[in-house]
C-alpha positions as CSV (number, residue, x, y, z in Angstrom):
1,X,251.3,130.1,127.8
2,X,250.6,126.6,126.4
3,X,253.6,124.2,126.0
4,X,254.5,123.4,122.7
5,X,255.5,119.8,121.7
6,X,257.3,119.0,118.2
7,X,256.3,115.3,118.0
8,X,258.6,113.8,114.9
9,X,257.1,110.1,114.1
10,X,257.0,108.5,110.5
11,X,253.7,106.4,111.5
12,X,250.6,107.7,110.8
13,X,248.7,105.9,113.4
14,X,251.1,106.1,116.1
15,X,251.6,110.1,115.3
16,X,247.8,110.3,115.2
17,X,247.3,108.6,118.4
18,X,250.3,110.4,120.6
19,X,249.2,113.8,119.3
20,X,245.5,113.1,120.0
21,X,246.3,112.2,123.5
22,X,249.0,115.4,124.2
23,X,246.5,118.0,122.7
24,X,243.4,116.8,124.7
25,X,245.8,117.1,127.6
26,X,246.5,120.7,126.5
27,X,249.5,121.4,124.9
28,X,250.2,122.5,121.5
29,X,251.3,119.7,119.2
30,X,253.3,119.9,115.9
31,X,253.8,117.1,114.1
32,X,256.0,115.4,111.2
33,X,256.8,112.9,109.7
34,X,260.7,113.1,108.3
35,X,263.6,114.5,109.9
36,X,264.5,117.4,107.5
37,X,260.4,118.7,108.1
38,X,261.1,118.4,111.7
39,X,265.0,120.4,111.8
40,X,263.1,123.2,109.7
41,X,259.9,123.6,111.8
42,X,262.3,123.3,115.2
43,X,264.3,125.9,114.1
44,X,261.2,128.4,112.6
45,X,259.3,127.7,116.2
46,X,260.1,127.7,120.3
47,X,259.7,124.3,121.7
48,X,259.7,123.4,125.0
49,X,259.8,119.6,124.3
50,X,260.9,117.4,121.6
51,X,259.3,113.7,120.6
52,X,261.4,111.8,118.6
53,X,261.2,108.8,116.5
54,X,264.5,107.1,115.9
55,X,263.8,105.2,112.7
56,X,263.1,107.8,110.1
57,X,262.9,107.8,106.5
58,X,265.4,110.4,105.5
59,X,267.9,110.7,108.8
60,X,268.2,108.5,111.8
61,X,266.6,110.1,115.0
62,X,269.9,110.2,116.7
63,X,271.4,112.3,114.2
64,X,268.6,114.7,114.3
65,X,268.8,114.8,117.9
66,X,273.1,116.0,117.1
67,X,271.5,118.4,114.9
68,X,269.4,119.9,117.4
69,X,271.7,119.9,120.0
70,X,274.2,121.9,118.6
71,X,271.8,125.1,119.0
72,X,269.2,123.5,121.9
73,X,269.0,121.9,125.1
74,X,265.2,121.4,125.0
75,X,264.2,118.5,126.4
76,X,263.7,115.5,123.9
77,X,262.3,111.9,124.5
78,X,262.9,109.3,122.1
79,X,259.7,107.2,121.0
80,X,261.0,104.3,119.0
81,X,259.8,100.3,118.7
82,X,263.1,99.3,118.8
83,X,263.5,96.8,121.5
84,X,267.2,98.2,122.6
85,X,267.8,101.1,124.6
């Protein structure tokens, strides 16, 4: 069984380049670009991982991580350029 990676990032080049690199390695990537795409494919799908983007365009990352939480303990990394952690 191939893991399966939602990747939620609202640049193109940075979403382009992290999937690139995840599916050459093997696993299956999904990808979005807004957080209300990502709550409906996470909930239509079976992740084992979650990629997330803090700076969205329509809800902050941390918000959609509440979200998920509520129904998932899937793993979930945060991917941001902020410079605070």
């Amino acid at each position: 069984m191939s893991i399966r990676i939602l990747l939620v990032e609202d640049d193109d080049h940075i979403c382009n380049t992290v999937r690139a690199f995840l599916a050459e390695a093997g696993y299956q990537v999904d990808a979005c670009t807004d957080g209300n795409e990502a709550y409906t494919k996470f909930y239509e799908n079976t992740y084992q991982l979650v990629i997330l983007d803090i700076m969205l365009p329509d809800i902050s990352g941390f918000d959609l991580c509440s979200q998920i939480r509520v129904r998932s303990s899937v793993p979930i990394i945060f991917l941001t350029a902020l410079a605070d952690e």
